[in-house]
N, C-alpha and C positions, 0 to 999 in steps of 0.2 A: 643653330638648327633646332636645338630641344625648344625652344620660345616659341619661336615657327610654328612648330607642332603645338604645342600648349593654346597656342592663343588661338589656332585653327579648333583645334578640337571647341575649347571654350564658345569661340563665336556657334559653332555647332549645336553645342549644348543649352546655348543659353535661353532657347525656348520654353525649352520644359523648367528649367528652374524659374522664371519668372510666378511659375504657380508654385504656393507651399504646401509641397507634398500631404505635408500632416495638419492644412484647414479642415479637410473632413474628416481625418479622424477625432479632432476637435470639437467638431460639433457632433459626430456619434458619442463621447465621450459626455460631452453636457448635457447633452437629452438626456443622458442613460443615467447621472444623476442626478437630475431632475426627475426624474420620476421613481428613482429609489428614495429620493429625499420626501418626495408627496407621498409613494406607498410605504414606508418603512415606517412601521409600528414601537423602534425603540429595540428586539429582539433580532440577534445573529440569528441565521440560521442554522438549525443542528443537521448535521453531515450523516447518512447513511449508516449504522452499526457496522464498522471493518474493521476487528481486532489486526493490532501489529504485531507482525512475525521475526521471527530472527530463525536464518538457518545457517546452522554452523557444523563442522566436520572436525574427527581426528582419525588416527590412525585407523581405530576400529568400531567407528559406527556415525551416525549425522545423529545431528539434534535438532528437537526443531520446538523453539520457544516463543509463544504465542501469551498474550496478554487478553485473559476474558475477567476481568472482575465482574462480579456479582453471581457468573453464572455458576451451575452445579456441575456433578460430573454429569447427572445422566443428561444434559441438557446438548451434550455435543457428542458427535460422530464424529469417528475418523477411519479414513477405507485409505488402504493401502494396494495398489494395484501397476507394478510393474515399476518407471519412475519416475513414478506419482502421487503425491500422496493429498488426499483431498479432506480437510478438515469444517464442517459443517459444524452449524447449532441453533439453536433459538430459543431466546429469552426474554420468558415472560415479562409482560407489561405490568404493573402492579396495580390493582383494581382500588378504581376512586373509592373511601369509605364514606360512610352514612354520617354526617355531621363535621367531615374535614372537607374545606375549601380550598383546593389548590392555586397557587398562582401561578405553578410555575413546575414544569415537568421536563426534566432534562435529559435523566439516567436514562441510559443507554437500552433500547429494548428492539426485539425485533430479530431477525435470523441473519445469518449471514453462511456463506462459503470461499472459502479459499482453497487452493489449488495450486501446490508447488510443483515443479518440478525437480527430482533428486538427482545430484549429481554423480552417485553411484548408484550402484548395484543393492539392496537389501535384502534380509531374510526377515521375509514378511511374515513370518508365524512367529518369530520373537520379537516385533515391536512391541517396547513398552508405553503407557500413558500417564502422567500421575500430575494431580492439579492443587496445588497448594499457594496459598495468600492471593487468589488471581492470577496464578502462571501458570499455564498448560507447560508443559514440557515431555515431549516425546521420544525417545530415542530409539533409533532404527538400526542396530547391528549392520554393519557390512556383510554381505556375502565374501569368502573367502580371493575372489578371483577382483575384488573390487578392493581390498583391504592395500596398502601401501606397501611395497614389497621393495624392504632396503640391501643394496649389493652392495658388499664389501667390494673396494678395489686391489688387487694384489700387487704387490712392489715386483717384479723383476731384479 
């Protein structure tokens, strides 16, 4: 009986398999490099300024570890508003000088913002901020009603 069906379905089917599904993404595929191969000058292209985050939690506060190399402190904002925390900056481009020929300009410039959301509660008048070797690192105390609250169980 399962053959029956097999072979019915099959003769069914076999219209559309006759075409191969994946001949025109094939040839979208070829165009597309053919034409990065005739416009491509040799250079990747450089990605947008998005420093990466890490947000991590203990008992009594979140942290939240952000990689900016190069930039300064006053060069970034951070606004804390409910849980939210939104970390802003922009850093300067470094100005071509008088007698140096660049070939080649990579480092990272230009602003960016990010915008987590926290997974508790905070007491926003004691975040701290502090940025050393290229690490932002900020830590956001819990609010009291947000902190991990452990019950002993009692024996009977």
């Amino acid at each position: 009986m399962t053959t029956a069906l097999s072979t019915r379905v099959s003769k069914a089917l076999s219209p559309l398999f006759r075409r191969d599904p994946f001949a025109n993404f094939q040839r979208e595929m070829d165009d597309l490099l053919r034409r990065v191969k005739t416009d491509w000058n040799g250079d990747w292209p450089v990605e947008p300024f998005s420093p990466s985050v890490d947000l991590s939690e203990t008992d009594d506060a979140l942290q939240v570890r952000m990689d900016v190399p190069g930039m300064k402190p006053d060069e970034i904002d951070i606004e804390v508003s409910g849980n939210t925390i939104r970390i802003s900056g922009e850093h300067q481009e470094e100005k071509e000088e008088k007698g140096i020929t660049f070939y080649r300009m990579e480092r990272r410039s230009g602003s960016f913002t990010r915008a987590l959301a926290l997974p508790a509660a905070v007491k926003e008048d004691e975040v701290k901020a502090e940025c050393e070797d290229g690490v932002l690192t900020i830590t956001l105390p819990k609010t009291e009603a947000a902190k991990t609250q452990k019950i002993k169980v009692a024996a009977k």
